[in-house]
N, C-alpha and C positions, 0 to 999 in steps of 0.2 A: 494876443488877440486884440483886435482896435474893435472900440465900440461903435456898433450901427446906428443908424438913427433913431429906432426905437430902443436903445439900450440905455438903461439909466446907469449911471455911474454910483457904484457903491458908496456907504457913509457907515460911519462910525458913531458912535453918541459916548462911548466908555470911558476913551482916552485919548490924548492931545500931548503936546508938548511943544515948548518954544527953546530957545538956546539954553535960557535960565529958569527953566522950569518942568515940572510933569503935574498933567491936569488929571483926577479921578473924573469923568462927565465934567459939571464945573467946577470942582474945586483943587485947585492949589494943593497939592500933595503935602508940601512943604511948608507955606503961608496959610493954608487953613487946618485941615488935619495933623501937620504936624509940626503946630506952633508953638513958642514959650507958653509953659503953664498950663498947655493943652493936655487933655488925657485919653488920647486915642482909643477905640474900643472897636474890636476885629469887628464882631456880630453887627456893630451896628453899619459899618464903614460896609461890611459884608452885602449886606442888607440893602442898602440904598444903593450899591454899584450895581447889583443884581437885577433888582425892583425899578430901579429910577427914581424912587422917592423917598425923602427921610420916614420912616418910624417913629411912631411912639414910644414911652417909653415904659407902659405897658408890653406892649407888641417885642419890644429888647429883653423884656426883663423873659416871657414866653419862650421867644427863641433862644434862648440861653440853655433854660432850661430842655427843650425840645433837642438840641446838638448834644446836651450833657447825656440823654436817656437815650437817643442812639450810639452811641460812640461805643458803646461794649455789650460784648453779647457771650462772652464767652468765647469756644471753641467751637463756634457756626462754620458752614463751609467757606466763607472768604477769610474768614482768622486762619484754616486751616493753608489754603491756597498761598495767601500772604505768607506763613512761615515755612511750607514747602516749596518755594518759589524761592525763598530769600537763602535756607538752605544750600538748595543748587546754584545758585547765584546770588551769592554775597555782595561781591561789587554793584547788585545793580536792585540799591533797597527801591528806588522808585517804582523798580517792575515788580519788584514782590507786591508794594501797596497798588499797583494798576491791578495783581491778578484777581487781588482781595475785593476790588470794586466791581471785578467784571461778575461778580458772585453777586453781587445787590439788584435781584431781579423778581420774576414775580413770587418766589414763595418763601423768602428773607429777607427782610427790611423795606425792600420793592411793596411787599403789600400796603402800605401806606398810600401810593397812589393809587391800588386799587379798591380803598375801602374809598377813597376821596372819589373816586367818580360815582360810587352807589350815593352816598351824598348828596352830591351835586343833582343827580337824576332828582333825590328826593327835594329838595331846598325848590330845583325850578318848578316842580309839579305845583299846583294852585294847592292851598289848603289842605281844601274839603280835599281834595284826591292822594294825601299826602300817604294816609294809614295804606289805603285799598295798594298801591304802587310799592309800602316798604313790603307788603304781605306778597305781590306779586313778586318782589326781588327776593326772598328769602324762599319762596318756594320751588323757585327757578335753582336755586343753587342747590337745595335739598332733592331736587329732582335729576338734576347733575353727578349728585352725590358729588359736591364741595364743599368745600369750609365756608361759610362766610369773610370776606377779609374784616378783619379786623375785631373779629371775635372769637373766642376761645385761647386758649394755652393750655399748651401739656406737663406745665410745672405749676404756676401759679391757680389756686382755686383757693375758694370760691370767686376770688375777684385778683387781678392784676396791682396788687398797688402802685406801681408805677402808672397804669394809667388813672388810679383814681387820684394820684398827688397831682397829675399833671391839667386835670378837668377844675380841682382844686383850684393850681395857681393862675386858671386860664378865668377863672370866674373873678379871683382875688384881681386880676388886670381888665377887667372889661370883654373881655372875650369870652359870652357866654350868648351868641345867638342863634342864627337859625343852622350854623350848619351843625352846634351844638345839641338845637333839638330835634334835630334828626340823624342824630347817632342816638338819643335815647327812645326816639320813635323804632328805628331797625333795632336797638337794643331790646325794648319789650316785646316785640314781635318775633324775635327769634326766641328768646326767651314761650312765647306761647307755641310755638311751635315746635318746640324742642319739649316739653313738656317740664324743662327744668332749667336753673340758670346757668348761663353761658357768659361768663366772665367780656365786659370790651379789654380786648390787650391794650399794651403799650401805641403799635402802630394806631389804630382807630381814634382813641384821643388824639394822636398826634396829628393824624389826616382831618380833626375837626376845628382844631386848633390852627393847624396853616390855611385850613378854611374861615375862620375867620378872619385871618389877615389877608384876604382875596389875593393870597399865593393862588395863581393858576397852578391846576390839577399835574400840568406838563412837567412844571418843574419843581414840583414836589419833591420827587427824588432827589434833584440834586440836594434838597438840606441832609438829607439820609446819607448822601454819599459824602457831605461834608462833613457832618458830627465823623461817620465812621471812620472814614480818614487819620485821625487821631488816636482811632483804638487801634488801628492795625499799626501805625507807625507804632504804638505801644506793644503790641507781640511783636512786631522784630527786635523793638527793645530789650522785651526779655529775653527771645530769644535767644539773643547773643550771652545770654549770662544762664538760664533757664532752657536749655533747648530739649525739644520735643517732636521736631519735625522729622528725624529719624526714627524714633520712636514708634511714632505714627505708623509711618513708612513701612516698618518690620512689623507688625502688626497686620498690617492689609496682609503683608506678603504669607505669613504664617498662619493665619486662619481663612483668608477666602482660595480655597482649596481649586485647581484645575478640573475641569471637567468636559469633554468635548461634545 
């Protein structure tokens, strides 16, 4: 296809390279990242190819923590997908961890982006209109009959400690503002409406947390799919020496009973 006269010709900002060299945006793969004496660090190298701009190192030390607290969940349905996948095809560990990703959507791990946009609604609202709008949003969900994102769990009560370490180290780094207080604005309000406390999980701190680092909402996920990324490379790991995907398997097949 040759470009028309109104057609702009595509551009890159990520990556370059010249004969003797590979560029991350501008820096030197080589001569800056990874020079004598240098101490590369994924997260942060992460972070700024992503973003376009260096971090803090408050905001480093955050996302650390934030990849460390998704990255394992147990045996959720992408842990499950991932080692029934890799089971049937061994040779091909990538597609087991792709199957295990295509599971991170809206009602595991995904919920993250979606407590981040109830958020956002509240943080842009003026003030004064902040409470009237978190009561409208929790009513609307109640009237739904759905969960709020980013509140409740069916294991952890009366509160999630993982999210109260992670509001914790978010305060300990400077990361303590408005999209902070309006997860505790939607927090006492569901709380009043529920008539009883309703723990913030893991995802809610986390979706207030990438909100302070004016991570847009869009790509929230992707941090979620990158922490997890590494749990699931960990169950094919055990898999191979622990396996459970048969297991599993025989199980479906012996108690969910034919019926036409």
């Amino acid at each position: 296809m040759t470009s028309g006269p109104s057609m702009k010709t595509p551009t890159t900002a990520l990556s370059h390279h010249t004969l003797d060299a590979v560029y991350y945006r501008e820096k030197s793969l080589v001569d800056d990242i990874l020079k004598p004496g240098s101490q590369p660090d994924f997260v942060r190298e992460a972070m700024a190819h992503i973003l376009g701009r260096e971090i803090g190192e408050g905001e480093l030390r955050v996302m650390n923590v934030i990849l460390i607290t998704m990255m394992e969940h147990g045996f959720t349905p992408s842990a499950i997908a991932t080692r029934s996948i890799y089971m049937s095809a061994p040779e091909n560990l990538q597609g087991a961890v792709a199957a295990g990703l295509m599971a991170v959507g809206s009602q595991f791990v995904g919920t993250v982006e979606n407590n981040a946009r109830l958020l956002a609604q509240v943080v842009a609202a003026p003030p004064e209109g902040r409470r009237a709008l978190a009561e409208a949003l929790v009513d609307d969900h109640k009237a739904r009959k759905v969960f709020m994102p980013g509140f409740g769990h069916h294991l952890h009560k009366p509160d999630d400690p993982r999210a109260l370490r992670l509001l914790e180290i978010g305060a300990e780094n400077g990361l303590d503002g408005e999209y902070l207080k309006a997860l505790r604005l939607l927090s006492e309000v569901v709380d009043e409406k529920a008539r009883r406390h309703i723990t913030i999980n893991a995802t809610g701190a986390v979706a207030a947390l990438l909100g302070e680092m004016r991570i847009p909402v869009d790509l929230m996920r992707g941090f979620s799919v990158l922490g997890r990324t590494a749990g699931l490379v960990a169950h094919i790991a055990e898999e191979r020496e622990r396996p459970s995907a048969r297991f599993i398997w025989d199980l479906v097949d012996k108690t969910i009973p034919y019926e036409a």
